[in-house]
C-alpha positions as CSV (number, residue, x, y, z in Angstrom):
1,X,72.3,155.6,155.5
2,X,72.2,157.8,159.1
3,X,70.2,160.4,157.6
4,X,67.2,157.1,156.8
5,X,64.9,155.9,160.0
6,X,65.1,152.4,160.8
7,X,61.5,152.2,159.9
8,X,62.4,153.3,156.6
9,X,63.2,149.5,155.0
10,X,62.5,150.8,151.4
11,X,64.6,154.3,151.5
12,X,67.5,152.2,153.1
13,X,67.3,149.9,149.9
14,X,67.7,152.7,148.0
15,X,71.0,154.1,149.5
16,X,72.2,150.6,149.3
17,X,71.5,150.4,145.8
18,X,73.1,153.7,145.0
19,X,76.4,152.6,146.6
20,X,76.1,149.2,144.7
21,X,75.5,151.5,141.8
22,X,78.7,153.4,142.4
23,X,80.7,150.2,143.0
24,X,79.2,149.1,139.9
25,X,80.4,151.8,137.5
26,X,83.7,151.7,139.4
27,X,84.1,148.4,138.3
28,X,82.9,149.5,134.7
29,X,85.7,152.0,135.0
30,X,88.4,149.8,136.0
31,X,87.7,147.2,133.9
32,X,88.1,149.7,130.6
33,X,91.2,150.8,131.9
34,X,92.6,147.5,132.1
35,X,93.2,147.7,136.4
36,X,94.6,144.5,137.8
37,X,92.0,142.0,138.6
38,X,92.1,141.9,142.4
39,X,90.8,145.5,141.6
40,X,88.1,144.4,139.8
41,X,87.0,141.7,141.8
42,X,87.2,144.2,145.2
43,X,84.3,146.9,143.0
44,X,82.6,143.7,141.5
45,X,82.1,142.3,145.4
46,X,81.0,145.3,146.3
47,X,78.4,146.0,144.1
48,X,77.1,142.4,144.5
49,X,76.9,142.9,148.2
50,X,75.5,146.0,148.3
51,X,72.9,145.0,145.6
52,X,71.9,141.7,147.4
53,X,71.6,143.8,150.9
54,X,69.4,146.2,149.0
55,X,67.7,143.5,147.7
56,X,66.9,142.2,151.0
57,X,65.3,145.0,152.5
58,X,63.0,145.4,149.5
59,X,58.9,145.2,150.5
60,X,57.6,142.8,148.0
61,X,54.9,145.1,146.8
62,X,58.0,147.8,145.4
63,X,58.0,145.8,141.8
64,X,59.9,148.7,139.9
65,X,62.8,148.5,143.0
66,X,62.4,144.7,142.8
67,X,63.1,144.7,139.0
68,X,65.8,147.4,139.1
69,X,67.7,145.4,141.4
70,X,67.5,142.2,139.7
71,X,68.7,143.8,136.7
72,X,71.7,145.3,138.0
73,X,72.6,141.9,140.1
74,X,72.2,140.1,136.4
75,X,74.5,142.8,134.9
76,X,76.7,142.2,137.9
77,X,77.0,138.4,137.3
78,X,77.3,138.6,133.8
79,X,80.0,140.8,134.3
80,X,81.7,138.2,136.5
81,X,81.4,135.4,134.2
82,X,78.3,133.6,135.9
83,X,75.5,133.4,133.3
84,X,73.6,130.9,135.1
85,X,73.1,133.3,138.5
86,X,72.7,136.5,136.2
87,X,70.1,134.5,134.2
88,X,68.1,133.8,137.7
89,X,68.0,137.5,138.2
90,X,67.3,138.5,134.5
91,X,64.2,136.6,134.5
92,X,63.4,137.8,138.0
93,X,63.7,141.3,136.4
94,X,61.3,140.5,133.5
95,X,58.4,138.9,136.0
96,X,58.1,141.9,137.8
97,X,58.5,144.1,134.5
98,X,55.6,142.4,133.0
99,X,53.6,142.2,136.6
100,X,54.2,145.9,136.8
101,X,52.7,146.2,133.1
102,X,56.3,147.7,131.5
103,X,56.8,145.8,128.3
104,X,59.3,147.4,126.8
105,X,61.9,147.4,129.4
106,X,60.8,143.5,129.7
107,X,62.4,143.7,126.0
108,X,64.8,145.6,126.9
109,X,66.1,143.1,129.5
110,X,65.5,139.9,127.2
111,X,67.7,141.9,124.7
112,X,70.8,142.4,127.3
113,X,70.3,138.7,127.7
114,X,70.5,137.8,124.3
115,X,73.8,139.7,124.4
116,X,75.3,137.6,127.5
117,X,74.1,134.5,126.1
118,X,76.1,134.8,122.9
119,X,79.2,137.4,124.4
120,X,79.1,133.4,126.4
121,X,78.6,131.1,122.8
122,X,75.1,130.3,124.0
123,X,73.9,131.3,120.4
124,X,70.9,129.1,120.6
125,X,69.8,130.4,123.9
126,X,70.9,134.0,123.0
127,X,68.4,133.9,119.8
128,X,65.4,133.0,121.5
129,X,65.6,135.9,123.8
130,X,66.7,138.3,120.9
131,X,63.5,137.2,118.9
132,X,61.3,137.3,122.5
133,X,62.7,141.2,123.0
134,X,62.3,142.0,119.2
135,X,58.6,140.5,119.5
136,X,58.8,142.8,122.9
137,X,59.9,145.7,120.8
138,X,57.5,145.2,117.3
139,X,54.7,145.8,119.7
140,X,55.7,149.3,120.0
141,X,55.6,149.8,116.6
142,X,57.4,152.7,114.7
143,X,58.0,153.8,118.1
144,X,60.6,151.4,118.5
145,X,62.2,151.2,115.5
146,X,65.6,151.9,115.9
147,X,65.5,149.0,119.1
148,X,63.9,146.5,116.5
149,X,66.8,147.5,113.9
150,X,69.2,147.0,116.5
151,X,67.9,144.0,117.7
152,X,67.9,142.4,113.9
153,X,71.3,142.8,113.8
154,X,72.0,141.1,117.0
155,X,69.8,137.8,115.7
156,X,71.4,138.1,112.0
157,X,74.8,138.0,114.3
158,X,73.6,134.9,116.1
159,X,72.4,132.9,113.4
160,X,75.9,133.7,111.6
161,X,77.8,132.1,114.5
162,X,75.6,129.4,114.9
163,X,76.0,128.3,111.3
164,X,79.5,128.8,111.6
165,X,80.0,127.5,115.4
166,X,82.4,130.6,115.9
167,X,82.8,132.8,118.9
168,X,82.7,136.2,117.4
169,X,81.2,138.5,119.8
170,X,78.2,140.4,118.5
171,X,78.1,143.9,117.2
172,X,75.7,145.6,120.0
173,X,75.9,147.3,123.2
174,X,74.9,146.6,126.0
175,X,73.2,148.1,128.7
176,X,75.4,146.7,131.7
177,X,75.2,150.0,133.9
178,X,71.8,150.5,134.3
């Protein structure tokens, strides 16, 4: 942070969001390694405050920082158990993807989504954004293939637990660290 100028509001943003990034995949760490959970929740606090002071000294006109950060603050939420507040910045994310003409990381958002949704039981909810980012992906064409394979299997998933009311996790990854 010394080596930005004051005047330097975006570049500051962008060390900020590279510590929250660290914090972040600390967490990630910690969490696979089954750390207690006061260790957990000191990288998860970290990341969200570093992400939100990033955040905050964003310009308005920097759309691929503005997305990136809402992203990562929806993974971060997610991560905590908050759907609702990660859902705010998800759909934050996708505005500014779609402003800044990126469609296929818009469906690549909607499809991280669709996995909170249901990792949460909110199979209804999680299907509509799985068949919004495999609409976002079909667009691509052959292209995307593979993500509109993928993404099938996430909404054959969903429809299985809704029929069955269960809360069997899907079989996907997702894209929490970035």
């Amino acid at each position: 942070m010394d080596l930005r100028g004051k005047e330097d509001a975006l570049g500051q943003a962008k060390s900020l969001e590279q510590l929250g990034y660290v914090a972040f995949e600390r967490f990630l760490e910690a969490r696979e390694t089954a750390e207690p959970r006061h260790e957990l929740a000191k990288y998860l606090n970290a990341a969200l405050n570093l992400y939100l002071r990033a955040l905050g000294q964003t310009p308005p006109d920097a759309i691929s920082d503005l997305w990136e950060k809402h992203n990562q603050l929806g993974n971060i939420y997610s991560a905590a158990g908050d759907i609702d507040r990660a859902m705010e910045h998800y759909l934050k994310s996708v505005g500014y993807k779609e402003a800044g003409g990126y469609a296929y990381g818009a469906a690549e958002i909607r499809y991280n989504v669709a996995l909170a949704l249901a990792k949460r039981g909110r199979f209804a909810d999680a299907k509509e954004y799985a068949v919004a980012a495999l609409r976002g992906y079909q667009a691509f064409g052959d292209r995307a293939k593979d993500e509109v394979m993928k993404t099938l299997r996430l909404i054959a998933q969903v429809e299985q637990d809704l029929k069955a009311g269960g809360k069997k996790e899907p079989e996907a990854r997702s894209q929490e660290s970035g």
